[in-house]
C-alpha positions in Angstrom: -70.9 -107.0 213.2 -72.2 -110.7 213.1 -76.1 -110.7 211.3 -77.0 -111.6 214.6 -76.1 -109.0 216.9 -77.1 -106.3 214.0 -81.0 -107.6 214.6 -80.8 -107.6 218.3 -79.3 -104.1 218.5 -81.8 -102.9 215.0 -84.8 -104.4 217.5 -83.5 -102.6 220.7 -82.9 -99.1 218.7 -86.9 -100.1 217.7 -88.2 -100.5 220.8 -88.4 -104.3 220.5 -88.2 -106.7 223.4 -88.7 -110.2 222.9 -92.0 -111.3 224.5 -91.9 -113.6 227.5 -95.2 -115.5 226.3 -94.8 -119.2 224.9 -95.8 -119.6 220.9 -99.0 -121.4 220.9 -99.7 -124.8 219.4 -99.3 -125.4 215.2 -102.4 -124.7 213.4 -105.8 -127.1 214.2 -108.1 -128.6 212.7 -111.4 -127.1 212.4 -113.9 -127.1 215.1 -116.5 -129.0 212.7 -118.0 -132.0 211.9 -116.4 -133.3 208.7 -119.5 -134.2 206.7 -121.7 -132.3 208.3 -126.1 -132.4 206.6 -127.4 -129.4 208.2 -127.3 -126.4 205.7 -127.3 -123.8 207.7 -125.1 -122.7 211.1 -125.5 -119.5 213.3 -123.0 -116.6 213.5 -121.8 -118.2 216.5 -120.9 -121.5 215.1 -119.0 -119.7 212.1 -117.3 -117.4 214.5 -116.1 -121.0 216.5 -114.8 -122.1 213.3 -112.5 -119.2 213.0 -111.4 -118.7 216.5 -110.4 -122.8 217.0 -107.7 -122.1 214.0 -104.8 -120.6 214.4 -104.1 -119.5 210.7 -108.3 -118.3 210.2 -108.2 -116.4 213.8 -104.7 -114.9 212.8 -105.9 -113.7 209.2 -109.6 -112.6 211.0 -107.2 -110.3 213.5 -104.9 -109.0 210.1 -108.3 -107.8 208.6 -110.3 -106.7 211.2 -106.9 -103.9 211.6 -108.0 -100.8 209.0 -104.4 -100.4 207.3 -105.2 -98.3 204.2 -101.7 -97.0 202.9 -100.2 -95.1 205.1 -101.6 -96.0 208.4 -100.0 -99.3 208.8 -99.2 -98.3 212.3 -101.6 -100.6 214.3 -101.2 -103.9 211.9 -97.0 -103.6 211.8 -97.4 -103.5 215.8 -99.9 -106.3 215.7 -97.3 -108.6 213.5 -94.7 -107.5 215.1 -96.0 -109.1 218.8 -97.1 -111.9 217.1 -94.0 -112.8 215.5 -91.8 -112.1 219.0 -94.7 -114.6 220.8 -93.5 -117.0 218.1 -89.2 -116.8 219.2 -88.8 -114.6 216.3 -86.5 -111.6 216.4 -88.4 -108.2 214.9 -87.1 -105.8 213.2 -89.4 -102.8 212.6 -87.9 -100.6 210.5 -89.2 -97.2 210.0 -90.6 -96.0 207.1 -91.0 -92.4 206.0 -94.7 -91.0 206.5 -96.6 -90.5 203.2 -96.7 -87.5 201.6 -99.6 -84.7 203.3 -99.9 -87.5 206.2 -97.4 -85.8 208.3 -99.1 -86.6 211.2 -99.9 -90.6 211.3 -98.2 -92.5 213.3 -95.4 -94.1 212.4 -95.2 -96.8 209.8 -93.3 -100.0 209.7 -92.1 -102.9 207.7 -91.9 -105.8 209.6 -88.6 -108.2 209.2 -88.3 -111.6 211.3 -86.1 -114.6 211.8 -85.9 -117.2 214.1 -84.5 -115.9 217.1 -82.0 -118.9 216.6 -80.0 -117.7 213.5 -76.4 -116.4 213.6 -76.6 -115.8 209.7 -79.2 -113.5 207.3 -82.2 -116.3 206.3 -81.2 -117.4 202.6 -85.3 -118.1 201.9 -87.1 -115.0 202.1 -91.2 -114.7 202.1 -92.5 -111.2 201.8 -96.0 -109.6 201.3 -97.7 -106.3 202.3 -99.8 -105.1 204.7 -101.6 -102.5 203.9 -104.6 -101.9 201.2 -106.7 -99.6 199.2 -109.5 -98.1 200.4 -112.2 -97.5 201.8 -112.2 -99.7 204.7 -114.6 -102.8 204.7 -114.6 -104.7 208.1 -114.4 -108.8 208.3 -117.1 -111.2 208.3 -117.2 -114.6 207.6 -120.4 -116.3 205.9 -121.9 -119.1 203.8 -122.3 -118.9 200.6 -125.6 -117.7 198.9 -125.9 -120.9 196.9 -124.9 -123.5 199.5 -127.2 -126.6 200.2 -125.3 -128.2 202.1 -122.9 -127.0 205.2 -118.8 -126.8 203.9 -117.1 -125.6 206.5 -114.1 -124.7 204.1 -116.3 -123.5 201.6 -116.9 -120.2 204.4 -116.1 -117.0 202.8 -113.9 -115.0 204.6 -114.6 -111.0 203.5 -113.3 -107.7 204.3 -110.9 -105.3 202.8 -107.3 -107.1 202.2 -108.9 -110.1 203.1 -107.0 -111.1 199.5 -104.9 -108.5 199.1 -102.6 -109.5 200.4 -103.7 -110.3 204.2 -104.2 -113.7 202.8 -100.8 -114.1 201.6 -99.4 -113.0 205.0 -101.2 -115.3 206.7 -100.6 -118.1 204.7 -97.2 -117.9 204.7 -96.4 -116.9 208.6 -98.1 -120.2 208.8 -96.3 -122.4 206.1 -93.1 -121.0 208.0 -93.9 -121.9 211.2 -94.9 -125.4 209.8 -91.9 -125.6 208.4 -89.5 -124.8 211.2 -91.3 -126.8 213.0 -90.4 -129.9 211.3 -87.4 -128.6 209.6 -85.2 -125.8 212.8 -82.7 -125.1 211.0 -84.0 -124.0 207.7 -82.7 -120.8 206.8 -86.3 -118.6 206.9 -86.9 -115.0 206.7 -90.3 -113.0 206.8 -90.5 -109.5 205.6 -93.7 -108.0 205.3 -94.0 -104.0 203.8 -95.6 -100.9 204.0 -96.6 -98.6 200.9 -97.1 -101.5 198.0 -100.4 -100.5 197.1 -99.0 -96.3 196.4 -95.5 -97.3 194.5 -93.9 -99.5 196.9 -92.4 -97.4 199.4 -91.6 -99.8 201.9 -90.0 -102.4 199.8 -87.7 -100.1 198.6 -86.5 -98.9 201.9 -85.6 -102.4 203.0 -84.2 -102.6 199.6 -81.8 -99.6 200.1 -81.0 -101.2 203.6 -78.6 -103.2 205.4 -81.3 -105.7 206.0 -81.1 -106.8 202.2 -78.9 -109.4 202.5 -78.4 -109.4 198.7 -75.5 -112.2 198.6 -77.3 -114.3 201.2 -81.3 -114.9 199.5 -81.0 -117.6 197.2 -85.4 -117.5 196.7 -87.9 -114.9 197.6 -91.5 -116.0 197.4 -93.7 -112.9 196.9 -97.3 -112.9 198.1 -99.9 -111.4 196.1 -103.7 -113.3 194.8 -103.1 -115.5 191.8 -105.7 -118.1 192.4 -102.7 -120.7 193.7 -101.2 -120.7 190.6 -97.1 -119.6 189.8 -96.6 -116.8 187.7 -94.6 -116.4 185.4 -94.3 -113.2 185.1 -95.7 -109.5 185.2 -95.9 -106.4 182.9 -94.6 -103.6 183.7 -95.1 -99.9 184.8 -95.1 -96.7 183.7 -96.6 -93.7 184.7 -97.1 -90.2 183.5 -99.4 -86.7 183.2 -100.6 -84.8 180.3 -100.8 -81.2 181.2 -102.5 -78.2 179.0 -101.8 -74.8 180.0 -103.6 -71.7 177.8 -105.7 -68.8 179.0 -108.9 -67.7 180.7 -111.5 -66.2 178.9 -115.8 -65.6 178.6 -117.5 -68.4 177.4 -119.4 -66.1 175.3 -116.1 -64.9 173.9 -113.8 -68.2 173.7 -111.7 -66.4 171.2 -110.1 -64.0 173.3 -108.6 -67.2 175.2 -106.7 -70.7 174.8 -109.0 -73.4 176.2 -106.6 -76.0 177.9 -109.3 -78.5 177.4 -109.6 -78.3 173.0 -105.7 -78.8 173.5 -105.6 -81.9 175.3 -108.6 -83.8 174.3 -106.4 -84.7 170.7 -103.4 -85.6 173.0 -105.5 -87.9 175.2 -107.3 -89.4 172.5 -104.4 -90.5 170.6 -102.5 -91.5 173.8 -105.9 -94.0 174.7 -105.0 -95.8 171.7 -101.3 -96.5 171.6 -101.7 -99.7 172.8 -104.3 -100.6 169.4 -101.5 -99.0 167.4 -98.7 -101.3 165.8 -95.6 -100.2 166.8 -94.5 -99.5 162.9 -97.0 -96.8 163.2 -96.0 -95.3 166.6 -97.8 -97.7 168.8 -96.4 -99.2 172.1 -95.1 -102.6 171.7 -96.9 -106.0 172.6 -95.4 -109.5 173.3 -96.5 -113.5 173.1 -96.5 -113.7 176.9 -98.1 -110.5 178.1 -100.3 -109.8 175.1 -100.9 -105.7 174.4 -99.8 -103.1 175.9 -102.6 -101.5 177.9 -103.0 -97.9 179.0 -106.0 -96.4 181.5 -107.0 -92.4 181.7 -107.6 -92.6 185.4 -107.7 -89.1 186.1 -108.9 -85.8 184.0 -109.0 -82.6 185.7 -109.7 -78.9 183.9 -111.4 -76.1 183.7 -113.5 -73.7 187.1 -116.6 -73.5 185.7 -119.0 -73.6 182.8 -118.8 -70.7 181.5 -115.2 -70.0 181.7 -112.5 -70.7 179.0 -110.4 -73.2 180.7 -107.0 -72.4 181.3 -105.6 -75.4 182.9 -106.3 -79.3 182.2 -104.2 -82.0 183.0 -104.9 -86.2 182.6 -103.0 -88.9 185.0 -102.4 -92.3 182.7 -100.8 -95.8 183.5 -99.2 -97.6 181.4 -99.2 -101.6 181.8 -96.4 -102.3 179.4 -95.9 -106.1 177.8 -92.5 -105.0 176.1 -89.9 -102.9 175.7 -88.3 -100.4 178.6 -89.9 -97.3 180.2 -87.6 -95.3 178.6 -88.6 -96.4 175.1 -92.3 -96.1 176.3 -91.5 -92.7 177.4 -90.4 -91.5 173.9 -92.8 -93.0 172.0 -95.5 -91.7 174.4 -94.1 -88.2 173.8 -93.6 -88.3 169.9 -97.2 -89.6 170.1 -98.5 -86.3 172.0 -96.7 -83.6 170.0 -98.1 -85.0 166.8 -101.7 -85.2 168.1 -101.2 -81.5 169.8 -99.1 -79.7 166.4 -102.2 -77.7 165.8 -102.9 -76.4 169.1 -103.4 -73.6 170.9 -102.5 -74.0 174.5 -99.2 -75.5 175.1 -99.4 -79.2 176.0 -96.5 -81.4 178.2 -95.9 -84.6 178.8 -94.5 -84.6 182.6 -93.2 -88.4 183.3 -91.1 -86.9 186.9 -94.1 -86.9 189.1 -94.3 -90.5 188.9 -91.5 -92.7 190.3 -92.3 -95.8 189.9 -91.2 -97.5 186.4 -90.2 -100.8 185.3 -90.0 -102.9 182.2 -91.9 -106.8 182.5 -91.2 -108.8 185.0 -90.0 -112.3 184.2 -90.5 -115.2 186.9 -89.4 -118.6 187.7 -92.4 -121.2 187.8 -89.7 -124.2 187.9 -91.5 -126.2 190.7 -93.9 -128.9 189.8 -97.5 -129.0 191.0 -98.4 -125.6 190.1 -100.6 -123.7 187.7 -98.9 -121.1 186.0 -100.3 -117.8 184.6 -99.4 -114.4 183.7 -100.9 -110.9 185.4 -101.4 -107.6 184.2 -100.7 -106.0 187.8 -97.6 -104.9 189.5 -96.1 -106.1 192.5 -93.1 -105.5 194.6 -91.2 -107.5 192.6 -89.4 -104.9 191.1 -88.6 -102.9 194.2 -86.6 -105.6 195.8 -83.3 -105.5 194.6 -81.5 -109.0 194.6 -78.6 -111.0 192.9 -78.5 -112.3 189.7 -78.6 -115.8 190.8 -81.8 -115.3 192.9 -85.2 -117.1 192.6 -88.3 -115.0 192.3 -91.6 -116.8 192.5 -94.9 -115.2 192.8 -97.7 -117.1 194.5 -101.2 -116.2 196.9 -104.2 -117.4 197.5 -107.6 -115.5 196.4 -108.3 -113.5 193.2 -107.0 -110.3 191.8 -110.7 -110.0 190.0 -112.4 -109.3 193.6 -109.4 -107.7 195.3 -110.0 -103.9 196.0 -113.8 -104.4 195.0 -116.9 -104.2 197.7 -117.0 -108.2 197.2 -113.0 -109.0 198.2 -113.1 -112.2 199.8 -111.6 -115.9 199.6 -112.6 -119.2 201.0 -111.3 -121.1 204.4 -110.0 -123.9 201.9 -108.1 -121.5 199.4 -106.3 -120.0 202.5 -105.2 -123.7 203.6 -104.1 -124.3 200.3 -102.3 -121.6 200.1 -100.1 -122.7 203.3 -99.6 -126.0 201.6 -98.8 -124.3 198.2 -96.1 -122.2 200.2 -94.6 -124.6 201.9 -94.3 -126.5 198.5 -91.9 -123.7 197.3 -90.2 -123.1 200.5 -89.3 -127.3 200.2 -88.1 -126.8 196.6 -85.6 -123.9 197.4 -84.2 -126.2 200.4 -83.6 -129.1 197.9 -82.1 -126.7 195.8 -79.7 -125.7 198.3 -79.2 -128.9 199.5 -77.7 -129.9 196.0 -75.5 -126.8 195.4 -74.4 -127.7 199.1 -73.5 -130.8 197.6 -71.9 -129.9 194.5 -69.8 -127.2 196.1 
């Protein structure tokens, strides 16, 4: 079956009809004076700003949609209808509900190309939509400090604002640019469910027929890096500490096995493995990602005061710089049963409940004009299965220092930035296939 007639018959299976309204005009410039004196504008005037620009009112409309993990419903819909408007072909592809929300409605990754392709895009640009919660609704504003009226120095705020609504904007828009002055460039969108809880939705495209591994050449990931490239991630690696002894009188703790006493050495000598040199058990650092970091998110024990507590268990991350999960996971475990040899209550390490677990993530920063930087988060780099051959960059507008906080925003000129700074890697893959067009 041609790539073609797979998306039209994947769409129709979805529910997908092309929509018969005509794609509106390329993005605008703003509705503003450019040198404007007066310091100060009504709501009104900011709300004009947005809704004159295609890309601002587009990423105003992604925010304003509550899509906490999970319920992605209403913003893969949303994309979805504004992609067809646009003579794209939609794929929504379903993805599983997650686990103990049963009952939401159903949750989709959104895949597009230009309804014009016969063959599977060879650029692909990918973000998520959904984000952490709680829920924080848009707004746009001045800044506190401003004397005089920038209209792209507005902040635009609201949850995913940066993560990563910002990035989806951005690069619907440097795509559309793009085809616009370049048809026949081979683009693909793909925007996922689930990143922010382990990745869920990237790995069900992964697993899918719609990863055309042999036919990407580049995938640009979306995600806030303050415009620069980066070079690459640490990785992942999650587990729980679990302490099981025996009930007892408080007044008596003697007659039970507090689960508590028996994991507080484990925990304690698990928060410092990163300090720890790896010739004394430690986990591993390196010159690009620095130390190894681990976070006790969770701790969890006891039913009350004046009970022994039987049960206690601790939920960790692990950012690692170096080395492989699986050599993480050993010396996590060697760690534990030293600190717990004394112990009463039994204590395990149980690394199964956690899925997701990869080593560093290396990434090409090969195109000129670009910051470049390292990160301590994870993406959905590592869910995305591709070919050996395969460019990975990593690019978004907005910080990762204000994204899931009360204060996420980003300016109006780091989102236009961001659309030139995409379509500034989206023209380097193109020459690079121009050339190995050439030398084939």
């Amino acid at each position: 079956m041609k790539f073609s007639s797979y998306l039209v018959a994947a769409a129709i299976m979805s529910g997908v009809q092309a929509s018969p309204h005509p794609a509106p005009q390329q993005q605008q410039l703003l509705g503003v004076p450019s040198s404007p004196s007066h310091p100060s504008y009504s709501q009104g005037d900011l709300d004009d700003i947005i809704s004159t620009s295609p890309l601002l009112s587009l990423h105003r409309d992604l925010v304003k949609i509550e899509s906490i993990s999970g319920n992605e419903h209403d913003v893969g819909l949303f994309l979805a209808q504004f992609l067809e408007a646009r003579n794209f072909t939609v794929v929504k592809q379903e993805v599983p509900p997650v686990k103990g929300q049963e009952d939401t409605k159903t949750r989709y990754n959104i895949f597009a190309i230009p309804k014009s392709y016969t063959q599977p895009p060879s650029i692909l640009l990918t973000s998520h939509i959904d984000t952490v919660p709680p829920f924080i609704p848009y707004s746009v504003h001045q800044p506190d400090s401003t004397t005089t009226f920038d209209p792209e120095g507005l902040i635009l705020a609201g949850r995913g604002s940066v993560d990563a609504k910002g990035s989806v904007a951005a690069q619907i828009f440097a795509t559309l640019e793009t085809l616009d002055s370049q048809p026949d460039a081979k683009l693909g969108l793909l925007f996922v469910v689930g990143e922010e809880i382990g990745g869920d939705g990237m790995k069900v495209f992964s697993d899918s027929t719609l990863n055309s591994k042999s036919a990407f050449k580049t995938v640009i990931f979306g995600e806030p890096t303050e415009a620069a490239l980066v070079a690459g991630h640490k990785g992942m690696l999650g587990f729980k500490v679990l302490a099981h002894g025996s009930a007892a009188h408080s007044g008596y703790p003697w007659l039970g096995k507090s689960a508590v006493s028996a994991i507080l050495p484990a925990l304690s000598r698990v928060d410092v493995l990163g300090d720890i040199p790896v010739e004394e058990g430690g986990l591993p650092a390196s010159p690009k990602y620095g130390p190894t970091t681990l976070n006790i998110g969770v701790i969890r024990a006891g039913v009350a005061t004046n009970v022994v507590p039987s049960e206690a268990w601790a939920d960790v991350a692990v950012r690692l710089a170096a080395g492989t999960p699986a050599e993480a996971r050993e010396i996590v475990q060697r760690a534990v049963k030293e600190a717990v040899r004394d112990a009463e209550a039994e204590v395990v390490v149980d690394f199964v409940s956690h899925g997701e677990s990869y080593p560093p993530q290396d990434l090409d920063v090969d195109v000129d004009g670009f910051d470049v930087t390292t990160v301590n988060y994870g993406t959905d780099v590592p869910n995305l299965a591709v070919g050996p051959d395969v460019k990975r960059y990593l690019y978004g507008p907005g910080s990762i220092f204000v994204a899931h906080g009360d204060n996420e925003a980003l300016t109006i000129r780091q989102i236009k930035e961001a659309v030139v700074g995409y379509k500034r890697l989206i023209e380097a893959a193109l020459e690079r296939e121009k050339k190995d067009e050439v030398t084939v």
